[in-house]
N, C-alpha and C positions, 0 to 999 in steps of 0.2 A: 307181383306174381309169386302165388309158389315156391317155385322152383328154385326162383332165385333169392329168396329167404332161406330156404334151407340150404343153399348154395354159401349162403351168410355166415352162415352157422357152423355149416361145415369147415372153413376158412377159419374158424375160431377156434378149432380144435388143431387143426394143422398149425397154428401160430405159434402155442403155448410153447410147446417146445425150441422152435424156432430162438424163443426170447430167451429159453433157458441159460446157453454158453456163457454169457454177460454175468448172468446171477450166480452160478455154479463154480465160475472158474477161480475166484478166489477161496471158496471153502474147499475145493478139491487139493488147492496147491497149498491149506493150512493142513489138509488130515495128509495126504500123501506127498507132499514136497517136492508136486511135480512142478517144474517149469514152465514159466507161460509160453514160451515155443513148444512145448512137449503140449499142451493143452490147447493150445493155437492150429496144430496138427488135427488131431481129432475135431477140432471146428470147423477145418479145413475139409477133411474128407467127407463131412458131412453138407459142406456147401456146395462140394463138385456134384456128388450125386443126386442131392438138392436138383442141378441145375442138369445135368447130363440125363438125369432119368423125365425131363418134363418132354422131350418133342418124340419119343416112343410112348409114354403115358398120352399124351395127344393122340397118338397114331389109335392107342389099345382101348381109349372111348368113342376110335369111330368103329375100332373093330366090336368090342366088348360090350360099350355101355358106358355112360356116366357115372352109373349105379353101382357097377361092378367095381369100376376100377378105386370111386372115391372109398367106398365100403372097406376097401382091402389096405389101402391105403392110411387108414383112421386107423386099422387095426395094427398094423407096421408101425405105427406111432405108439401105439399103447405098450405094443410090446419092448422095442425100445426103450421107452420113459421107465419103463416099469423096471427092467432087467438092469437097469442103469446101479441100481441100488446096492447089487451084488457086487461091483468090479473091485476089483483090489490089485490092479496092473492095467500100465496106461492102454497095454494092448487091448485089454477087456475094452474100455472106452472106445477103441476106436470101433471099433462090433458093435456097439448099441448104439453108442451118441454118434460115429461115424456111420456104417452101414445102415443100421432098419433105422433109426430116425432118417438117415438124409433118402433112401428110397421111398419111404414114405409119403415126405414132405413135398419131396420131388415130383409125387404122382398126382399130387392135387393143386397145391399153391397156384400160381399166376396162369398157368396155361389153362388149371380147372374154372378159373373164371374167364379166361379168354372164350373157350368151348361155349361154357354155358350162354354168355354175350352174343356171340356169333350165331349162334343155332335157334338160340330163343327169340332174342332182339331184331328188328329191322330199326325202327324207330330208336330213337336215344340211346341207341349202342357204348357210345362214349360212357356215356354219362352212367350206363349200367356198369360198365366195364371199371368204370371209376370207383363205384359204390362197393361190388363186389371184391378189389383189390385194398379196400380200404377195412374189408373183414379181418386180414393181418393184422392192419393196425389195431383195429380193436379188439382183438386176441390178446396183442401187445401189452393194450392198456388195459386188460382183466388181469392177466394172468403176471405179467411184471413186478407190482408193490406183492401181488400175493405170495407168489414163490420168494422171494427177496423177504418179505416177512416170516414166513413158513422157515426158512431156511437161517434166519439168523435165533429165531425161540425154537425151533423144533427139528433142528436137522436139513442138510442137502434134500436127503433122500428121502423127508417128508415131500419136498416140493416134486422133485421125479415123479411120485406116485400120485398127487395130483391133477399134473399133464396128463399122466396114463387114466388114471379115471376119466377124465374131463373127454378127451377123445375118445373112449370108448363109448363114452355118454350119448356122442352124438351121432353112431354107425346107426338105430331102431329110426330114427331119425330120417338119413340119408334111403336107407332101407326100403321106407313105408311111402315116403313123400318126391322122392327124388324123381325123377320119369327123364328118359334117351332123348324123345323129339320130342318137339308139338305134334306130331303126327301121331305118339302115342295116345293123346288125350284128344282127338281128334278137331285139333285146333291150329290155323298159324301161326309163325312167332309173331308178338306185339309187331306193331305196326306197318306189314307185308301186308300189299294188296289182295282183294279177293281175289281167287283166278277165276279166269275171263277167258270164251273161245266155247267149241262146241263142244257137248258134254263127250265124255269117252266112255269109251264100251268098256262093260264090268272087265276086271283085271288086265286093264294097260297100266303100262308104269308110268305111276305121276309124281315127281319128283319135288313137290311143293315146295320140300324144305333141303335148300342142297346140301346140306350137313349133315340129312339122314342117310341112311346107307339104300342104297341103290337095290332095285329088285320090288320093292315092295306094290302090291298089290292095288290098285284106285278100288275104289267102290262103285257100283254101278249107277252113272250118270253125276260123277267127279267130272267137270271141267281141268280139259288140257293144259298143260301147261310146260315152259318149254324152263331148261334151268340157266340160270343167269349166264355162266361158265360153264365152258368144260371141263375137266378133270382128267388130266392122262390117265390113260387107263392103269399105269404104274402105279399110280398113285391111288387108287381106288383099296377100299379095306379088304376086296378079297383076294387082291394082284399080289399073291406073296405073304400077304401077313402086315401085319400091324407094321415089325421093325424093318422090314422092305419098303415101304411106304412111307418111313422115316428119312433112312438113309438116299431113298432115291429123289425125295423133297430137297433134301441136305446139298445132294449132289446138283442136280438141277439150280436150287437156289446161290449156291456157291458160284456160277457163272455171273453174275451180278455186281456192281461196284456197290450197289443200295445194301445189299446183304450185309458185306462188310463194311461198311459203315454202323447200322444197322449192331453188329455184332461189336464193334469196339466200345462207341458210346455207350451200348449198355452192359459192356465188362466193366467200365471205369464205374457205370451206376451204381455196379455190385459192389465192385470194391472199395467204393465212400459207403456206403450203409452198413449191408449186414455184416462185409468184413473187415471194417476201423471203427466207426460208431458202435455198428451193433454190436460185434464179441470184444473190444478194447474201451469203450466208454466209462463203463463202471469202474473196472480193474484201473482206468489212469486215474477217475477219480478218487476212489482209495488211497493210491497213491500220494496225491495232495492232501492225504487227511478226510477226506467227507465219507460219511457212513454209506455203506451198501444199501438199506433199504432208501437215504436219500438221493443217491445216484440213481436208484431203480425208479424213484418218483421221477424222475427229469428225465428217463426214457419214457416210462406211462406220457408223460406231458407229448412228447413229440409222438406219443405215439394216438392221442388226442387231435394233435393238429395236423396229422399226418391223414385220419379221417376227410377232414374237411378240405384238406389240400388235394387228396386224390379226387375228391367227388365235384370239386371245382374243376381241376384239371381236365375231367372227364366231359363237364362241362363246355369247357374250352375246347376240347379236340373236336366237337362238332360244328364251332363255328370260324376257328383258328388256325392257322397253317401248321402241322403240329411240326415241323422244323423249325419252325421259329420259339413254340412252346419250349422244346427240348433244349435250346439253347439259352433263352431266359434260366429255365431251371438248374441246370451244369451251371451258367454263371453262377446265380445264387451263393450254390452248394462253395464254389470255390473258396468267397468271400469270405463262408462262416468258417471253414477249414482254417483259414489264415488267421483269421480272429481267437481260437479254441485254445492257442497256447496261454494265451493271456487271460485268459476268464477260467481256468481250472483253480480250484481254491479249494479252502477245508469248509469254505459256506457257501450256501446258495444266495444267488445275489440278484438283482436285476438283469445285468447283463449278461447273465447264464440262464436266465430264464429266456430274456430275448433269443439268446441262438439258440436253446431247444423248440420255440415258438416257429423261428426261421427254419430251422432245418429240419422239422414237422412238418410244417406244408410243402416243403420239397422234397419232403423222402422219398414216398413214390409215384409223386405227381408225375415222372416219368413213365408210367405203364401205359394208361390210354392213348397219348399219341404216337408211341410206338407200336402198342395194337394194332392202330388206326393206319399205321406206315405200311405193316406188314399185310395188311388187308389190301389197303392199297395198291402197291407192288405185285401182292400174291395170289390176289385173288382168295380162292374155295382152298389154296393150301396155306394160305395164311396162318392159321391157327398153329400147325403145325412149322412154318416159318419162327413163328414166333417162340414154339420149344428150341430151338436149338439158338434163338436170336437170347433166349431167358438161361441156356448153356451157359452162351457167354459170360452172364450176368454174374452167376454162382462161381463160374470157375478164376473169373477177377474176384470177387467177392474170397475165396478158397487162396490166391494167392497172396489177397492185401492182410489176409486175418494169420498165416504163415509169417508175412515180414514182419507186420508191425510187431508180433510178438517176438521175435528177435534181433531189431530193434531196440522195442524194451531192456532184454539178454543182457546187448551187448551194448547199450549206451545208458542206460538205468531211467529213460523218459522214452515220451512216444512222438515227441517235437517235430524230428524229422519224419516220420510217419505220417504228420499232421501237414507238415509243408509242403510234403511230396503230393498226396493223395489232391491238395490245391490245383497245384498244378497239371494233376491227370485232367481233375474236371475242367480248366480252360483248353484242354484239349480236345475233349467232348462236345463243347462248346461248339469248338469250331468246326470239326467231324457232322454236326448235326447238320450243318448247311451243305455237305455232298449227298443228301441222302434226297433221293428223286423221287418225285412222285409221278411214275410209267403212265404214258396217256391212255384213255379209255382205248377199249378191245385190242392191247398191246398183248400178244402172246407172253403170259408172264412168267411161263417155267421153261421157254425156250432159249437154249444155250448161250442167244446172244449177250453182250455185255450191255448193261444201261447203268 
C-alpha cells in the first residue's frame, strides 16, 4: 500500500539523524574538547524529547493529521541537522541536536508507525508494524558509513547537512502521497471486513475506521456500522485538544500494573540501544584502536539485521504470545552485553561480527509485541498508550547514554556500563511475564487495577 511506503520513507529521514550522535561525538570532542559526559548530555536531551514528545504527537495526528504533523516534523529535523554546523558552545548543541532534532524525531519515529499500522492495517498488523519500524534501521544503515565517511574526508558538518538535505527531501513526498484514513481515499484498512447491515440514511455517522475522527459524514446508502470500542469521550480529538487527550490516556492508563510493566521493560529497551549501543558504540571502539568509519560499518551491519529482525518479530507477534517474545529478546540482548567486553579490539573479527549480527536482530524486534500489548490492553487508545509506553523508552535510553558517558569520565572504559546495562535486560526479562493480556470486552481505561 501507499501509504505505507511512504510511511517508509518517511522513517528514513527521521533516522539519519537519529544515527548521527555515535558519528559526531568523537570529531566534536577532537575540534572542541568537549567531554563525552558534556556530549552524552546533548544526546540525552535529545532522547527524552525523542521519547516525551511521541504520545501528544500521537494525540496531534488524531487531532491534526498524519500529514501534518509528519511534514513538520521532517522539517524540525532539517532544521536542526542543518544549524548544527554553526554551534561553537556545548550550549548551542543542546538547541539543535537537543531541542529541534529530539522534537522532531520524537513526532514521527515508532508511534508514527504505530498510527499508520493501527488505522491502515486490520490484517498483518504485526508484521506491518514490524516493517515500518524497521525504516530506522534502514535509515541506520544508509546514512551510518555515509556520515562516518563524509565526516572523516570532509568534515562533521558536511554530514549534518546531509541529514538536513535527506529529510527535507522527503516532506513533497509525505505532502503529495501521505492521506489521514482509508476513509480519505474511500477505502477500508487492508483486511477489515465489508460492512454489513441496513444501508443508512445520507449523513449518519459511520464510523468505519475507529482511528478516524468522529463526526464524519456516511454517503448515501453506506451500510451501518457499529465501532469495535468505545472511546471515553475524554479521550476523543475534540474533548480538550490533542494534549488533554494524552494526559487523560496517561492518567487512565497509569491505574494498571500491565502499563508499568509495559513502561520499565521498554525503558531498559531504550537504554541498551539507542543510549549504550547507539551513542557509546563507536566512541568505545575508537577507544580500543578501530577506525570510525569501521565501527560505523558494524553499526550499518546490525542495522542490516535489525531489518530482518523487526519484520520477523512482527511476524511473530501475530502468531506468538508476545510476552514470551519480549522475554526471549531481553534474554538475548543480556548475553551479547556480557560478551562486548571481550570482543572490543582495534580489528573486526568474527566474533564482533556475530554480536553485531546478534544484537541486529534484536534491536527492535522489541516494538511489534509491545504494540501488539498495548493494543491489547488498550484497546482504540492504544496507540497513544504506546507514546508514552515509547516515553519510557527515550527517557532510559537519555539516562543509560548520561552514565555511560561518565563512566567513561571517570573510570577511562565503558566495562561497567556494559555489565550493568546486562543485568537491566535480565530484569526485563523477567518484567515481561507480569504484563497481562486483559480479557475481551474488559473496560480497559477503567481505573481498576489489572
Amino acid at each position: 500500500m501507499l501509504v505505507a511506503v511512504v510511511a517508509f520513507v518517511a522513517l528514513l529521514g527521521a533516522a539519519g539523524f537519529r544515527a548521527a550522535p555515535s558519528v559526531l561525538m568523537v570529531p566534536l570532542q577532537g575540534e572542541f574538547g568537549w567531554s563525552r559526559s558534556v556530549l552524552s548530555l546533548a544526546v540525552s536531551v535529545n532522547l527524552v524529547l525523542f521519547g516525551l514528545t511521541a504520545p501528544f504527537a500521537a494525540a496531534l495526528m488524531d487531532r491534526w493529521g498524519i500529514r501534518r504533523v509528519v511534514a513538520v516534523a521532517l522539517v524540525l529535523i532539517a532544521a536542526g541537522s542543518g544549524l548544527t554546523v554553526f554551534v561553537r558552545a556545548s550550549w548551542q548543541l543542546l538547541l539543535t541536536w537537543g531541542l529541534l532534532v529530539g522534537l522532531g524525531t520524537g513526532s514521527m519515529a515508532l508511534v508514527f508507525a504505530a498510527t499508520v499500522a493501527n488505522r491502515w492495517f486490520v490484517r498483518h498488523r504485526g508484521l506491518v508494524t514490524g516493517v515500518l519500524t524497521a525504516g530506522s534501521a534502514t535509515g541506520q544503515l544508509i546514512f551510518l558509513p555515509v556520515m562516518a565517511a563524509a565526516s572523516e574526508h570532509s568534515g562533521w558538518r558536511v554530514a549534518s547537512l546531509v541529514v538536513a538535505a535527506a529529510a527535507l527531501a522527503v516532506v513533497p513526498l509525505v505532502l503529495i502521497f501521505l492521506r489521514n484514513h482509508p476513509a480519505d481515499l474511500g477505502v477500508l484498512p487492508y483486511g477489515a471486513e465489508p460492512p454489513t447491515g441496513p444501508p443508512a440514511p445520507a449523513g449518519a455517522v459511520v464510523p468505519t475506521d475507529p482511528a478516524a475522527p468522529t463526526g464524519r459524514a456516511a454517503p448515501a446508502g453506506a451500510a451501518a456500522t457499529v465501532p469495535a470500542a468505545p472511546v471515553p469521550a475524554a479521550s476523543q480529538p475534540g474533548a480538550g485538544g490533542a494534549a488533554r487527550r494524552a494526559w487523560t490516556t496517561l492518567r487512565m492508563a497509569a491505574h494498571h500494573r500491565t502499563f508499568w510493566a509495559l513502561v520499565a521493560g521498554f525503558a531498559i529497551c531504550g537504554a541498551t540501544t539507542n543510549g549504550l549501543i547507539g551513542t557509546h558504540f563507536i566512541p568505545a571502539a575508537h577507544d580500543h584502536g578501530l577506525g570510525e568509519t569501521a565501527a560505523a560499518g558494524l553499526l550499518a551491519v546490525v542495522g542490516i539485521f535489525d531489518i530482518v529482525g523487526t519484520v520477523c518479530s512482527g511476524y511473530l507477534t501475530d502468531r506468538i504470545n508476545p510476552r514470551v517474545l519480549l522475554a526471549v529478546y531481553y534474554g538475548l540482548r543480556g548475553v551479547g552485553l556480557l560478551m562486548l567486553p571481550g570482543l572490543l579490539s582495534d580489528q573486526v573479527h568474527p566474533s564482533m561480527i556475530a554480536f553485531v549480527v546478534v544484537y541486529g536482530l534484536d534491536w527492535v524486534a522489541t516494538v511489534p509485541p509491545t504494540v501488539a500489548l498495548c493494543r491489547q490492553a488498550f484497546g482504540d487508545s492504544g496507540t497513544i498508550v504506546f507514546g508514552w509506553v515509547f516515553a519510557s523508552h527515550q527517557l532510559g535510553a537519555a539516562i543509560a547514554s548520561s552514565v555511560a558517558g561518565l563512566i567513561r569520565d571517570q573510570s577511562g572504559s565503558y566495562t561497567v556500563a556494559w555489565f550493568g546495562a546486562a543485568g537491566m535486560c535480565l530484569v526485563a526479562a523477567l518484567v515481561s511475564f507480569q504484563i497481562r493480556r486483559l480479557p475481551t470486552g474488559f473496560d480497559r481505561l477503567s481505573p481498576r487495577r489489572a
